[in-house]
N, C-alpha and C positions, 0 to 999 in steps of 0.2 A: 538731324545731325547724328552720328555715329555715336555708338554707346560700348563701352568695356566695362567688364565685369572683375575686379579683383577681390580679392580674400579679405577676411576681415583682421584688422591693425593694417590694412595698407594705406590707409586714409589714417595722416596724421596735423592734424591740426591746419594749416591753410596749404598743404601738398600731400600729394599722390603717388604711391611710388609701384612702378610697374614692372616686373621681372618675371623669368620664366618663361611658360607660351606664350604670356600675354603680351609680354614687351619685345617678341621673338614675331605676333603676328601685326602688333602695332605697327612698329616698324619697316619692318623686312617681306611684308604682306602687303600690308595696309601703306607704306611707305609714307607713314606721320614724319615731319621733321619740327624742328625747332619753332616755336611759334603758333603752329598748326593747334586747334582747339577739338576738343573730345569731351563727350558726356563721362562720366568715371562712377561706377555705382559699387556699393560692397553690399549690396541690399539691406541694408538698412539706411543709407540715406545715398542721393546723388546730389551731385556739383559739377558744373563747368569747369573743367580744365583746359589749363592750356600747359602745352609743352613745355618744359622752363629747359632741361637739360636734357640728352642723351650719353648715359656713359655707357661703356664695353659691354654689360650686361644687365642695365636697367636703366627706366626711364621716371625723370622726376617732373611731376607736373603739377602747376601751380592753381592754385583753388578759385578763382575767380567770383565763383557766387554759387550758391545751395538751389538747388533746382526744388520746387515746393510739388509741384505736379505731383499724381501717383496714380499708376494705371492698375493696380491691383483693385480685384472685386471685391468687396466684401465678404462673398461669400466664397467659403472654401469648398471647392470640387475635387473629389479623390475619388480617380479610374484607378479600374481594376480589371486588368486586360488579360484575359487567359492570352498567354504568349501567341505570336503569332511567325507564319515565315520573313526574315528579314527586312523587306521591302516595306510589307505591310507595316511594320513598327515602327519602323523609319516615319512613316504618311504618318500615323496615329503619333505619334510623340511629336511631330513640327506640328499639326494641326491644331492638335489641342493644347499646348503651349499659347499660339496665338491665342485661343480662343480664351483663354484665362483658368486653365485646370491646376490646382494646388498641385499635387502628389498624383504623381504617376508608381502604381504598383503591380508590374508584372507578375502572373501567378501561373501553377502548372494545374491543369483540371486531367480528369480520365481522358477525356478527346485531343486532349493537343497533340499537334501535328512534327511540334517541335522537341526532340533529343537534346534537354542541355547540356546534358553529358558528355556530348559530342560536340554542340553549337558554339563552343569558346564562348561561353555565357557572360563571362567577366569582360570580355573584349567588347562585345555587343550593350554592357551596360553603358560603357564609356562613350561609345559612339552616339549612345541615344542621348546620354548629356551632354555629349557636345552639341545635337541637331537640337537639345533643347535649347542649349541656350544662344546660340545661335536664331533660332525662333526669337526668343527673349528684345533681342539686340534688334530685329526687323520691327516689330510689335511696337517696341518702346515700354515691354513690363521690368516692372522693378523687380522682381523677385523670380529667378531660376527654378521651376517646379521639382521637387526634392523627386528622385525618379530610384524606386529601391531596388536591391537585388531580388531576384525571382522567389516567390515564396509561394508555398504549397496552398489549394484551394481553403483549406480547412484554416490556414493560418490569415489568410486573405481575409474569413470571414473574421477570425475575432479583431481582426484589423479594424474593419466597416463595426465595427461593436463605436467607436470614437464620433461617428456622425449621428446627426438626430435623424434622418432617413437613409438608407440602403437601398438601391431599385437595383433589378435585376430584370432587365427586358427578355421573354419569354415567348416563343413563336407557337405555344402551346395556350398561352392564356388571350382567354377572351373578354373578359370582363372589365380589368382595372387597367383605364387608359392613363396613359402616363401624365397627359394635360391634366387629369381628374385626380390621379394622386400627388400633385406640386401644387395644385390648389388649396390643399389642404394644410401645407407646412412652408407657409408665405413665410413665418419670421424663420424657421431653420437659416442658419448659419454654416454649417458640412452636411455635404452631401455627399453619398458613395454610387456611384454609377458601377455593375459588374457588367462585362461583356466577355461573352463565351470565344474560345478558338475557332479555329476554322469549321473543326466538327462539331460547335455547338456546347451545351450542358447535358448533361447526363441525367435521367429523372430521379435517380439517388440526390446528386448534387443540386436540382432544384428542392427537392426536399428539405434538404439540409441547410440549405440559405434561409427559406422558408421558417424551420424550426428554430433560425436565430431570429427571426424579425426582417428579412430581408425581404422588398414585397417586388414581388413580380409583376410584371409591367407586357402590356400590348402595345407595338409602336403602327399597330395599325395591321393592313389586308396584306401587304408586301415583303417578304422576306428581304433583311437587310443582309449585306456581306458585314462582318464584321469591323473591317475598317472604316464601312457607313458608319454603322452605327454607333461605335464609337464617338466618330466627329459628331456626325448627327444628335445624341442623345446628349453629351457633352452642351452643345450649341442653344438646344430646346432649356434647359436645365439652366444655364445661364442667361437666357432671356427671360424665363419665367420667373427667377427668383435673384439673379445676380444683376450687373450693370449693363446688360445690353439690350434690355429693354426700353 
């Protein structure tokens, strides 16, 4: 069954009340009418709705029964995506949604490939929160991955300062494989995944993760494109320490 996402107070005691995009894609999109039933979530709880009314500019739907289910992970995953060309972000933000990433935080490092300045960066956030939640509603997760405005590599890290491990996958290290560092931090609760831009990290900037506590990782013989590994590293990460295991 279909799932919409409203704001929180729009859930008020046994009804629902829809306006704006949402009652705009409900409707006029989605072509709900009277009667027709819908999941209704403000992420903090969901319920079966069903349509009770449609007026001019919103829609009131009546509460049926509290959906108990909850596909959120336990564990919280926060990427950290040196920004990438459009397309690419688009892939990484639906993917990893499905796959259950908390916070999505786009960052600028020495190699990226991307001009914010010029990319109408505020436009492109928005778009990524729609693809995210979007994602969300395929999925069936309760909870819209908080996705922030673009922040500088340095401010990235004291970001990842909040999880109990930091990896930063490294086409330069040989040693510490990333299976062999997630065995070590079974109970961790956040985890900060960083992935470099199209041109990678900078050996300043591995340093510099480095001299926060952030550990660098081999994902093996293969150089990954970034949008791999994104997903990929994301996916490893939540199977070794999240619910999909």
């Amino acid at each position: 069954m279909r799932k919409i996402f409203v704001e929180k107070g729009k859930i008020k005691g046994k009804f629902a009340y829809v306006d704006g995009k949402d009652f705009h894609h409900l409707i006029h999109v989605l072509r709900y009418k009277v009667g027709d039933k819908i999941v209704v979530s403000d992420m903090a709880e969901e319920h079966l709705g069903r349509i009770e009314k449609i007026e001019k500019d919103r829609a009131i739907l009546f509460l049926e029964e509290k959906m108990e289910g909850n596909a959120e992970s336990p564990l919280e995953v926060f990427l950290f995506q040196g920004i990438l060309k459009a397309d690419k972000m688009d892939l990484i933000v639906q993917k990893c949604t499905e796959i259950g990433v908390k916070r999505i935080i786009p960052f600028v490092s020495e190699f990226s490939v991307v001009d914010i300045k010029r990319a109408n960066i505020d436009k492109k956030v928005e778009r990524w929160k729609k693809i995210s939640e979007e994602a969300c509603k395929q999925s069936g997760r309760n909870i819209i991955p908080e996705i922030s405005a673009p922040v500088s590599f340095k401010e990235a890290i004291e970001k990842a300062m909040e999880c109990d491990l930091a990896i930063i996958p490294y086409e330069k290290e040989e040693k510490k494989r990333l299976k062999e560092v997630l065995k070590d931090v079974e109970d961790a609760k956040k985890i900060g995944i960083f992935i470099g831009p199209e041109g990678g990290f900078s050996q300043k900037e591995i340093e510099k993760a480095i001299n926060n506590g952030i550990v660098p990782v081999t994902l093996g013989p293969r150089i990954l494109r970034a949008e791999t590994a994104a997903i990929a590293v994301s996916a490893i990460v939540m199977y070794q320490l999240g619910d999909m295991g």
